[in-house]
N, C-alpha and C positions, 0 to 999 in steps of 0.2 A: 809639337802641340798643334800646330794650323793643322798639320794633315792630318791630325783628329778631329779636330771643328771639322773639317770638309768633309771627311767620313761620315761624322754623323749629319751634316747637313744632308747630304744625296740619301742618308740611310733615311732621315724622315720624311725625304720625297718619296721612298720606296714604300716608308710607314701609309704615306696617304694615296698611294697608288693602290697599293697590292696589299694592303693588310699587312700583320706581322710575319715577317720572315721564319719563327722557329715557332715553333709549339708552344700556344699558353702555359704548359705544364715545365718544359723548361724556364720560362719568364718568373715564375712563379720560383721554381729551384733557385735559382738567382738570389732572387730579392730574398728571398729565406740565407741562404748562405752568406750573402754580404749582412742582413739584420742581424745574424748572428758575430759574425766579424767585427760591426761595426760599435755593437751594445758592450761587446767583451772587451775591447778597445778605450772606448770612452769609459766605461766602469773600473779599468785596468789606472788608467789616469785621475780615479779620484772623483767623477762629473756623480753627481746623485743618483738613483734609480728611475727617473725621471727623465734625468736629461740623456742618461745612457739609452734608454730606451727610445727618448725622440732623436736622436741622434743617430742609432741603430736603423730607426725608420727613414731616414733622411739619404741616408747610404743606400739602404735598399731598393728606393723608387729609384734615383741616380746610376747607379751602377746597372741596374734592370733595364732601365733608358739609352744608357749608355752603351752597354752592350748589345742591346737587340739593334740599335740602330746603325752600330756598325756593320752587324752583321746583315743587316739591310742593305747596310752599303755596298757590301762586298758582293750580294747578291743584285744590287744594279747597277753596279758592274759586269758582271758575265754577263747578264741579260742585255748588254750592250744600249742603254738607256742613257749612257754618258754624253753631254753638252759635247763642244767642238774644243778644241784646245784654247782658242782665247779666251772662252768663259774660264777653264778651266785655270788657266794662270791667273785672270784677273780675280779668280774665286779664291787662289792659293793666295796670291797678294793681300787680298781683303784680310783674310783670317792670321796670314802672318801678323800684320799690323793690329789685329784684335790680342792677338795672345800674346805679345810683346808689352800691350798698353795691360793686360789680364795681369803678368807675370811681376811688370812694376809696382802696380797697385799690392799684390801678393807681399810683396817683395818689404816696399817702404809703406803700405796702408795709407790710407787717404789723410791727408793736409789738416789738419786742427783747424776748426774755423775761430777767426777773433770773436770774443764775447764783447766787444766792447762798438758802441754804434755812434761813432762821432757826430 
């Protein structure tokens, strides 16, 4: 999971460098084929037509994002636009300890707070 965060981090330095990496028209296929996935999915489990549908949208901008920015990444990378290795481990570091604290909250959900105010 960090060397996904770090993927797309470099992919949306590449997003505001150089524009998008693949064809609007692909970006555009994406978000179409995950909204579809995603609406048929959450309507499969029961959610209204409503929330399948906002849920279907939710997936699609994410997965669109998600995608092209790797693919950005990947793209600067060849174009040799890569930091020096210590950025790059202390980048890996950073994102480890992000997707660790990501995976717990995931995991257990965040702490009940007390209702009660001594």
């Amino acid at each position: 999971m960090a060397l996904v965060m770090l993927g797309i981090a470099f992919g949306v330095l590449y997003l505001f460098e150089s524009g998008l990496p693949i064809h609007p028209a692909f970006v555009l296929m994406i978000g179409a084929f995950s909204f579809i996935i995603g609406s048929v999915f959450f309507d499969a489990k029961g959610a209204s037509q409503l929330r399948s549908l906002i849920g279907g949208g939710v997936i699609a901008v994410s997965s669109a994002f998600i995608i092209t920015a790797i693919v950005g990444s990947v793209r600067y990378c060849i174009e040799g636009k890569l930091p020096g290795w210590e950025i790059m481990v202390s980048s890996l570091a950073v994102c480890m300890v992000a997707s660790t604290v990501i995976i717990l909250f995931m995991i257990h959900g965040l702490p009940a707070r007390s209702r009660s105010r001594g």
